[in-house]
C-alpha positions in Angstrom: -47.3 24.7 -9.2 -44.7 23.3 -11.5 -46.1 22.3 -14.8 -47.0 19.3 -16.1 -44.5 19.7 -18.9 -41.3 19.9 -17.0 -42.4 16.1 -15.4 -40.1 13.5 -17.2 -41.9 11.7 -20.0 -40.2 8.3 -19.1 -39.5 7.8 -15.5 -36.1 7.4 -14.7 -35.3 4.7 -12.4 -33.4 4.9 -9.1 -29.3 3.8 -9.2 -30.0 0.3 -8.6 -33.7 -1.2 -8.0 -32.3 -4.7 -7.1 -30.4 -3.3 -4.2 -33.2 -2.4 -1.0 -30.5 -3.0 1.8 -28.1 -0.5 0.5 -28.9 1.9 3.1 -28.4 -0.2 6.2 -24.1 0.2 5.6 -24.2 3.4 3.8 -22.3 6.3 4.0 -24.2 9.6 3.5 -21.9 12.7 2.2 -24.1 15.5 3.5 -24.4 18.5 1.1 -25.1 22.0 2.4 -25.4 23.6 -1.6 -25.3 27.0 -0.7 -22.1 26.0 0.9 -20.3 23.8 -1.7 -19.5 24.6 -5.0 -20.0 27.6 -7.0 -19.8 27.0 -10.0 -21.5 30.7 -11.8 -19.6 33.2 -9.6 -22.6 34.7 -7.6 -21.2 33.6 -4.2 -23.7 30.6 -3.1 -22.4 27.4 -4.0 -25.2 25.2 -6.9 -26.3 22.2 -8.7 -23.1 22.7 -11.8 -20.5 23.2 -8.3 -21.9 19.8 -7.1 -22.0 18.4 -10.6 -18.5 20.0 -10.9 -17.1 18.1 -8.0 -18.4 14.4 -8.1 -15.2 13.2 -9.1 -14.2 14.1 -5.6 -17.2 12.2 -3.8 -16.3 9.6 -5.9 -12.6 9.4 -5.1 -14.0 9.8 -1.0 -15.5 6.8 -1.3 -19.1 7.5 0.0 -22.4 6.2 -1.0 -24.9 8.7 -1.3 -25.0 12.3 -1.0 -28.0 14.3 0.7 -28.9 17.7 -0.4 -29.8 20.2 1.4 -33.2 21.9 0.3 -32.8 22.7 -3.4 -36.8 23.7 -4.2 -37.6 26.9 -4.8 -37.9 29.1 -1.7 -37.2 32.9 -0.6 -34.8 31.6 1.3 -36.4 33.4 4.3 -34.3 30.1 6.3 -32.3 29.0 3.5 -34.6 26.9 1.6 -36.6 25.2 4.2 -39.4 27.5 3.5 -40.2 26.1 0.2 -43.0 27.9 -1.9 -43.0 25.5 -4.6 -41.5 22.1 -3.6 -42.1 20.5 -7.6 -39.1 23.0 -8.6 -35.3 23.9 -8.4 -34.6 27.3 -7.2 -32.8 29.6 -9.2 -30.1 30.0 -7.1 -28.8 26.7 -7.6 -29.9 25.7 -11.5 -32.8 24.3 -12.6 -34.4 21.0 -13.7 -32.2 20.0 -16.9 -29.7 20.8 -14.2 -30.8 18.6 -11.6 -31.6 15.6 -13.9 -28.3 15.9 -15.5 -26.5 16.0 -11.6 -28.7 12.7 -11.0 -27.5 10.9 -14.2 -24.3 12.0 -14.1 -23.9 11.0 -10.2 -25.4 7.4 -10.9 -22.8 6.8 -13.4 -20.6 7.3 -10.7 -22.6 4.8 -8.5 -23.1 7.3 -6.3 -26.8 8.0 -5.3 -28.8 11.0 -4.4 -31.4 11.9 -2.1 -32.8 15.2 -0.7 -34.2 17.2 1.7 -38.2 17.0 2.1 -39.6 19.7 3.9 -43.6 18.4 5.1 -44.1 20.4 8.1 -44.8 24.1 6.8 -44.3 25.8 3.4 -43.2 29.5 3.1 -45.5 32.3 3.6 -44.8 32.5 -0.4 -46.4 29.7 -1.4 -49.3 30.1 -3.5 -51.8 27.7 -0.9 -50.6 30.7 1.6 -51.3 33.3 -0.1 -54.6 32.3 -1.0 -55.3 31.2 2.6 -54.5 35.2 3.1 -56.7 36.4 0.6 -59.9 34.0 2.2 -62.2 34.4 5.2 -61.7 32.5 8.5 -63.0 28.9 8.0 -62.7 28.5 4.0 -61.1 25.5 2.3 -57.9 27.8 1.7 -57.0 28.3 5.3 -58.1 24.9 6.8 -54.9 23.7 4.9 -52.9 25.6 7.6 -53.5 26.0 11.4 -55.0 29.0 11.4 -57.3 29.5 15.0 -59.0 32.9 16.6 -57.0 34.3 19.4 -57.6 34.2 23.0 -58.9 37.2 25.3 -61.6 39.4 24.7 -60.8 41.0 21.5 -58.8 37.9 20.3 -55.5 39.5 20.6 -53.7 37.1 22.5 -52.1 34.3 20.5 -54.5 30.8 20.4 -51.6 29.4 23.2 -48.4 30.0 24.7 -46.3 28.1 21.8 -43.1 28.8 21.4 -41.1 29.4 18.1 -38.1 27.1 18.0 -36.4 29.9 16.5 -37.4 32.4 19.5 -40.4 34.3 20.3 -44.3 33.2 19.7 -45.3 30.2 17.7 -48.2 32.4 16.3 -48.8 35.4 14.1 -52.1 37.4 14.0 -53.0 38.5 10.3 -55.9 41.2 8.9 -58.8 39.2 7.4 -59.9 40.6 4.5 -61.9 43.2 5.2 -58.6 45.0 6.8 -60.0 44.4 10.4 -57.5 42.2 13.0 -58.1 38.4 12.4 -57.4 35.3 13.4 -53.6 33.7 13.8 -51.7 31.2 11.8 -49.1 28.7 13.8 -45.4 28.1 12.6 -42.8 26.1 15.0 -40.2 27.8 13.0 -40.2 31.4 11.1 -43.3 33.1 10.4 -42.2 32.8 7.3 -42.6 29.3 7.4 -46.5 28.7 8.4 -48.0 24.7 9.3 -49.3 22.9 7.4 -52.7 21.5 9.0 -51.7 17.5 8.4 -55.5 16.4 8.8 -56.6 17.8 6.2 -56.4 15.3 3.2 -55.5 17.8 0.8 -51.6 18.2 2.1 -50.7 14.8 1.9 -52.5 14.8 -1.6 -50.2 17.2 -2.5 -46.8 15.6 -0.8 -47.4 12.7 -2.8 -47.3 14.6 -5.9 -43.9 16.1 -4.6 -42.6 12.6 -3.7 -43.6 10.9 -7.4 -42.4 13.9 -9.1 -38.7 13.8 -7.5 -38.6 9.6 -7.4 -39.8 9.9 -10.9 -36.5 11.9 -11.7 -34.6 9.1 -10.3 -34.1 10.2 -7.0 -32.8 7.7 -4.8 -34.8 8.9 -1.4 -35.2 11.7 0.7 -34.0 12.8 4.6 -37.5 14.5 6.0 -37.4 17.5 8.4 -38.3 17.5 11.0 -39.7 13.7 10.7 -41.6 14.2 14.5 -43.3 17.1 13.9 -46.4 17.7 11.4 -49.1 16.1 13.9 -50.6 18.8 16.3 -52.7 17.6 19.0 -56.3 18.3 18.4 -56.6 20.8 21.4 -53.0 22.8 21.2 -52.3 22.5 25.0 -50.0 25.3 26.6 -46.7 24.0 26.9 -43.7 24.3 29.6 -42.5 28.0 28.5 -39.6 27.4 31.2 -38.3 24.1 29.7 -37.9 25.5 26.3 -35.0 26.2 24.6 -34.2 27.5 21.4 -33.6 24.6 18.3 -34.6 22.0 20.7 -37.2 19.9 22.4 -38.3 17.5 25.0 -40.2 14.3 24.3 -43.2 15.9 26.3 -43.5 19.0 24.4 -46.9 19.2 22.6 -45.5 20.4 19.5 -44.0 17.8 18.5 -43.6 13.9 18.5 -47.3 13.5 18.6 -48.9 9.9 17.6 -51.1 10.7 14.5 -47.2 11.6 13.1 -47.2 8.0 12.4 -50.0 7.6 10.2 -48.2 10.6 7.9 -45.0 8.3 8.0 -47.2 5.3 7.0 -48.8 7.1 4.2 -45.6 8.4 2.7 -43.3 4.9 3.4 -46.0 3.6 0.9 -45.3 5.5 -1.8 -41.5 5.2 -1.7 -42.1 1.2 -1.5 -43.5 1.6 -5.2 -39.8 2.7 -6.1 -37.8 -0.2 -5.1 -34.1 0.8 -4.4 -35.4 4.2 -2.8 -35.3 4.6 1.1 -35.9 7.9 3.6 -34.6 9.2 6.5 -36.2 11.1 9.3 -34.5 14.3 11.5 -35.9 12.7 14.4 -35.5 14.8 18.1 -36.8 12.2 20.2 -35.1 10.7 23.3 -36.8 7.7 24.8 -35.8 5.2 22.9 -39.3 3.3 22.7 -40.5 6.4 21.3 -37.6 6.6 18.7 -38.2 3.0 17.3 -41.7 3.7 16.6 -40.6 5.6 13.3 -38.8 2.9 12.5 -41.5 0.5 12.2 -41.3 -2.0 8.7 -44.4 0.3 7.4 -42.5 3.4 8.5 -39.1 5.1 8.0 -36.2 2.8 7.0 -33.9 5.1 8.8 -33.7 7.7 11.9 -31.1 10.1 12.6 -30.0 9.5 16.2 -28.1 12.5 17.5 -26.7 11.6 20.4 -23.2 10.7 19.4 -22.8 14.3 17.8 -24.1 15.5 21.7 -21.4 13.0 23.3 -19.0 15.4 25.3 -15.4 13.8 24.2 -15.2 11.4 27.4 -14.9 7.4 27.0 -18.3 7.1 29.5 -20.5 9.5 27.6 -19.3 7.8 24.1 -20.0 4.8 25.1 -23.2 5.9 26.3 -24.2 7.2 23.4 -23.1 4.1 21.4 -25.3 1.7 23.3 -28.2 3.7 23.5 -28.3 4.4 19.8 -28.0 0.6 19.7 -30.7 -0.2 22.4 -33.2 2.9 20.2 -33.5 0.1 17.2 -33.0 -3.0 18.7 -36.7 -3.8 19.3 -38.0 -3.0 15.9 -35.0 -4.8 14.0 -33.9 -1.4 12.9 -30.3 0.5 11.7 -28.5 2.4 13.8 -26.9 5.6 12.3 -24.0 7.7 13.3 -23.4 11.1 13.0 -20.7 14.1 14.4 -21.9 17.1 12.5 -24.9 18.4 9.9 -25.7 21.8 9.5 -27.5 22.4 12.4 -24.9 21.7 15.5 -21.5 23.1 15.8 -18.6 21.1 13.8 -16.9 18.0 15.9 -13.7 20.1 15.4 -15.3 22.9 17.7 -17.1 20.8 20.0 -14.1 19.0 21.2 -11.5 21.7 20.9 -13.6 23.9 23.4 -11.7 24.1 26.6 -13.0 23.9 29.7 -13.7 28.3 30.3 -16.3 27.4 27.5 -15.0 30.5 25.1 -11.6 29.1 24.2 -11.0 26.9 21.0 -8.0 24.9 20.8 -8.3 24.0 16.9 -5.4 21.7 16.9 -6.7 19.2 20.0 -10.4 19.2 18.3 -9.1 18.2 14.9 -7.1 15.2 17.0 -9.7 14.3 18.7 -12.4 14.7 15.5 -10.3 12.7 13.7 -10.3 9.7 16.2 -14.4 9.8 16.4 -14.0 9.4 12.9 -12.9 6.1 13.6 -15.0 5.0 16.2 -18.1 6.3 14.1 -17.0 4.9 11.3 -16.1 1.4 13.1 -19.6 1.3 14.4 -22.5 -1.3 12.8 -25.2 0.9 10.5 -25.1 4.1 8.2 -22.9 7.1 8.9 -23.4 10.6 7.9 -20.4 13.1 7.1 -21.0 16.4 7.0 -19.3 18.6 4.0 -15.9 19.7 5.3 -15.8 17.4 8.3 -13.7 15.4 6.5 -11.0 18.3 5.8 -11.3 19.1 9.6 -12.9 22.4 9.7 -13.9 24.1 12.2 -17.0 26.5 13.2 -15.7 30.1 11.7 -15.8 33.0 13.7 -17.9 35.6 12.2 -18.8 39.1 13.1 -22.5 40.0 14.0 -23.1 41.7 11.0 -23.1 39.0 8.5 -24.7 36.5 10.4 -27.9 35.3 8.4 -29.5 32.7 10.3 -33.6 33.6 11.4 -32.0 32.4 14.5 -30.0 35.7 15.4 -32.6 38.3 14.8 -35.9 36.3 16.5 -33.6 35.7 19.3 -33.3 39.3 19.8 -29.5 39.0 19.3 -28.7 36.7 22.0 -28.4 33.8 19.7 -25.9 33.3 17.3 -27.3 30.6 15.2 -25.7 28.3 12.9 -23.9 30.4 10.4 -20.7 29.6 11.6 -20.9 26.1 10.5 -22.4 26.4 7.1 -19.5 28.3 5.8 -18.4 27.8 2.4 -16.1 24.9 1.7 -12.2 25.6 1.1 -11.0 23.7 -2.4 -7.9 25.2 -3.3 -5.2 28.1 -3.4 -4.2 30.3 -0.1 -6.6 33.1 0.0 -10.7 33.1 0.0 -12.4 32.1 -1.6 -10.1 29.3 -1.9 -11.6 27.7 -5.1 -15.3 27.7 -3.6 -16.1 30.5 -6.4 -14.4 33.2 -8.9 -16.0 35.9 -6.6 -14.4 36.8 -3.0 -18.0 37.7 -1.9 -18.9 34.8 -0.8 -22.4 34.6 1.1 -20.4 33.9 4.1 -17.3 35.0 4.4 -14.4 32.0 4.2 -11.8 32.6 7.1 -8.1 33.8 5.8 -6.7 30.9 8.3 -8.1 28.1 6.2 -5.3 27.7 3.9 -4.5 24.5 5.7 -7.8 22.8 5.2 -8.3 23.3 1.2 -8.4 19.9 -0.8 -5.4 20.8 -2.1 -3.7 21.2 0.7 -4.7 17.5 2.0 -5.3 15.5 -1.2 -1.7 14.5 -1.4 -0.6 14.7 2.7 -0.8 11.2 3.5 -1.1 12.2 7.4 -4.4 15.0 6.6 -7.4 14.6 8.1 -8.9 14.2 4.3 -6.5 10.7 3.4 -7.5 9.8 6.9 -11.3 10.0 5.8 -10.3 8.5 2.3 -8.3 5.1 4.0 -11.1 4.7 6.5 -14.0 4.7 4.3 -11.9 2.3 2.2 -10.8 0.0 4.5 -14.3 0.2 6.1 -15.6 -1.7 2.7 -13.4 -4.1 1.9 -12.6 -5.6 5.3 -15.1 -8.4 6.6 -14.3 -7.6 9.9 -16.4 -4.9 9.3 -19.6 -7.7 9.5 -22.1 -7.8 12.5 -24.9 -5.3 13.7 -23.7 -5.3 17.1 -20.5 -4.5 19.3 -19.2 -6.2 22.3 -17.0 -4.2 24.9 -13.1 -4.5 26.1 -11.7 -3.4 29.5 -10.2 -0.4 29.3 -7.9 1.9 31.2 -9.1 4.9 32.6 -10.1 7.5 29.9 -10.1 5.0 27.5 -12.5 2.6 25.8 -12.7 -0.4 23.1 -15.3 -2.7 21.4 -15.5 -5.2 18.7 -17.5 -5.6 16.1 -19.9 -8.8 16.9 -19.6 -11.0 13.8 -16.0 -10.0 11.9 -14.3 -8.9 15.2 -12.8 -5.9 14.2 -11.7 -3.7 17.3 -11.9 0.1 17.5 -9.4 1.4 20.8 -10.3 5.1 22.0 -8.2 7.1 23.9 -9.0 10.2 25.3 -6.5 10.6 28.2 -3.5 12.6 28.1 -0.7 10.0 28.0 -0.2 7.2 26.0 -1.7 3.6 26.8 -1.3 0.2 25.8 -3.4 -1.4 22.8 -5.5 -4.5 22.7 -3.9 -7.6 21.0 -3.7 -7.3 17.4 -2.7 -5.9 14.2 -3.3 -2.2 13.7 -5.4 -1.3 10.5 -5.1 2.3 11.1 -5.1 4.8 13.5 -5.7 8.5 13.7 -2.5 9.8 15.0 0.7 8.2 14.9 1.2 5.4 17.6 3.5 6.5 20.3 6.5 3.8 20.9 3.9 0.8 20.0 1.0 2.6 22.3 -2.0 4.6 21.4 -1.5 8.4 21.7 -3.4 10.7 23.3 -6.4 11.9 21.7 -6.3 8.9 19.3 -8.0 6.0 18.2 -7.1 3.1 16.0 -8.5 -0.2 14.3 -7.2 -3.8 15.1 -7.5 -7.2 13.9 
């Protein structure tokens, strides 16, 4: 793996060791790096394009920013099949790179975490590749899932699992003598095989990945797929019919498993030895019992809660999705945390602009209506997470088939799209691609002509674009008490329309997603996300009162 020599001498200390409550009001700036920056002309944003553009987070006004994988990978599902996860990929920079982007960002007090990826490794990785080269049973495969295959000459897969990118969850490999041998499980790509989680070996390992990064003054990490990891000892079919593709149910065998919690337990107390470090878990479960279980005091400090990004834009299924994100950490004393976008759904802009034939995208309404859930998620008690380019309004791109990239689009035999379309380079400046992204018009996925209108430059100075929305929300968010309490209390509201308060400093957030004008509860209005209409809250609006 990496060696020994590239490990920092001194241990560099995380922004601010004093502070271990900093992540229960944070806001999270969500970093897709291919996407980003690019700072060396090759197409795919890296570490000097972030480095490059801190001055803007800064001038945001977030908290923290959250890479997206960075270790070295084939990039077979870009960078979430790491085959060496104690090393930058070359892609984006290298180590002197990184530690310089983590120095230079905590100047800025602005603190970094990134993606952990414990599930699977790629196929690349040298405990792979070794597990290839061994006979069924040896040390070097028990650190996977490997098991013989069913029927008479073993050449049905071990069960009927399903790949959450599409097709079988298993893939039959020569031993090697050349003869067919057994199969190895992955959940996601075959390029990304399991990792076999009770065997003490992989979380030997993992805890040399988590001192090496916290050691570089990382402030914590968001792990994927934070349910997975534990198999159940006797890998019971599942419900082929329920399935779906990049989704589950809380009774699906491959994930959300129990023994997941000792893992959780294991790796919570290594980040305790960093004070000022905290982690987040992708967590896809629904029941809400189930969901506060990972957020046990011994466990993760934080969950990603999804169901506000899966909210259709109506005033009952909001609020439905505010109060059971509430009710999913109420029991353990946890923090609720809000989200619209990330890399893996389609942007808010989409979502809501998507009119009712399902194929037509009315840009214009979703960028109203994205920038008035702004305002209610950013209203709401806990941590929020923005999405790179959410706050600039943009929308999924349209791209033709052949430059979508995701594993996604070819396992799913072309019926699938993926998530290309929202992982699309971000526009900085100028009118034609690549807009500032990078000095090359080759982007690794295209840039749309049409986004002109949504470059930083375009916005930094319109006191009415979505970005100097973003910019005097986030501000007024901190320096406002009535920002205080860790609950929400709800207003009568007319039809299509809804309003709470915050608990403690009684700040009110009004939502309107009619299609006329309506009156506004008592009080003076901080802000609000379209102008107000003779005194009343527009359509496809929100605003903030005191």
């Amino acid at each position: 793996m990496t060696p020994a020599a590239e490990t920092p001498t001194v241990a560099v200390c995380q922004l601010d060791p004093a502070d271990d409550t900093w992540w229960t009001s944070a806001i999270f700036y969500q970093i897709y790096p291919r996407s980003f920056s690019d700072l060396n002309g090759d197409g795919v944003g890296d570490l000097a394009g972030v480095i490059d553009k801190l001055g803007y987070l800064e001038l945001l006004g977030v908290d923290a920013i959250w890479l997206s994988p960075i270790m070295r990978s084939p990039m077979a599902d870009h960078g979430y099949d790491v085959s060496d996860p104690r090393d930058i990929d070359p892609l984006f920079g290298d180590l002197a790179t990184f530690d310089t982007l983590i120095a230079e960002a905590h100047d800025r007090d602005l603190r970094v975490t990134m993606d952990l990826v414990p599930n699977h490794t790629s196929d690349q990785h040298e405990w792979f590749v070794e597990a290839l080269a061994s006979e069924p049973g040896s040390a070097a495969r028990e650190r996977y899932i490997f098991r013989d295959g069913r029927g008479e000459d073993g050449d049905e897969p071990p069960n009927n699992w399903l790949s959450i990118f599409g097709g079988p969850a298993w893939t039959r490999v020569p031993d090697p003598d050349g003869t067919p041998g057994q199969w190895y499980m992955h959940i996601f790509a075959a390029e990304q095989p399991d990792l076999n989680w009770e065997n003490p070996e992989v979380f030997d390992d993992l805890e040399k990945t988590l001192r090496f990064w916290l050691d570089r003054g990382v402030d914590g990490f968001r792990i994927d797929v934070a349910h997975g990891m534990a198999k159940p000892v006797d890998l019971p079919d599942m419900d082929v019919e329920a399935a779906g593709l990049l989704q589950n149910s809380d009774d699906d065998p491959r994930f959300n498993n129990y023994a997941v919690h000792d893992i959780h337990r294991k790796i919570r107390k290594v980040i305790d030895e960093y004070p000022g470090a905290a982690n987040v878990g992708e967590i896809w479960v629904d029941d809400n019992e189930r969901f506060a279980e990972y957020l046990r005091p011994d466990e993760l400090h934080l969950g990603f809660n999804f169901r506000l990004a899966k909210a259709d834009f109506d005033p009952d299924a909001i609020r439905g999705a505010i109060e059971n994100s509430l009710d999913s950490v109420l029991s353990v004393g946890g923090t609720p945390t809000w989200t619209l976008s990330n890399h893996d759904v389609d942007r808010e802009v989409t979502r809501y602009g998507r009119l009712t034939d399902g194929a037509t995208i009315d840009v214009d309404l979703g960028i109203l209506r994205a920038r008035a859930m702004a305002l209610v998620e950013l209203a709401l008690p806990g941590t929020v997470f923005i999405y790179n380019g959410a706050e600039l309004g943009l929308p999924n791109a349209d791209l033709p088939d052949e430059v979508l990239q995701d594993p996604v689009w070819e396992r799913s035999g072309h019926t699938e799209r993926g998530r290309d379309a929202c992982r699309v380079p971000l526009p900085w400046e100028g009118f034609e691609p690549p807009f500032g992204f990078s000095s090359t018009p080759r982007t690794w996925l295209p840039i749309p002509d049409s986004w002109g209108r949504f470059t930083v430059e375009a916005q930094l100075e319109d006191i009415g674009s979505t970005l100097s929305l973003y910019r005097q929300a986030i501000e007024i968010r901190y320096e406002r008490p009535e920002f205080d309490g860790d609950t929400v209390e709800w207003y009568g509201a007319p039809e299509g329309c809804l309003a709470f308060r915050r608990s403690v400093g009684h700040l009110v957030c009004a939502l309107n997603t009619s299609d006329v004008p309506v009156q506004l509860p008592p009080g003076e209005v901080l802000l609000s996300s379209y102008p107000l209409i003779d005194g009343q809250l527009a359509p496809n609006s929100a605003a903030w009162l005191v």
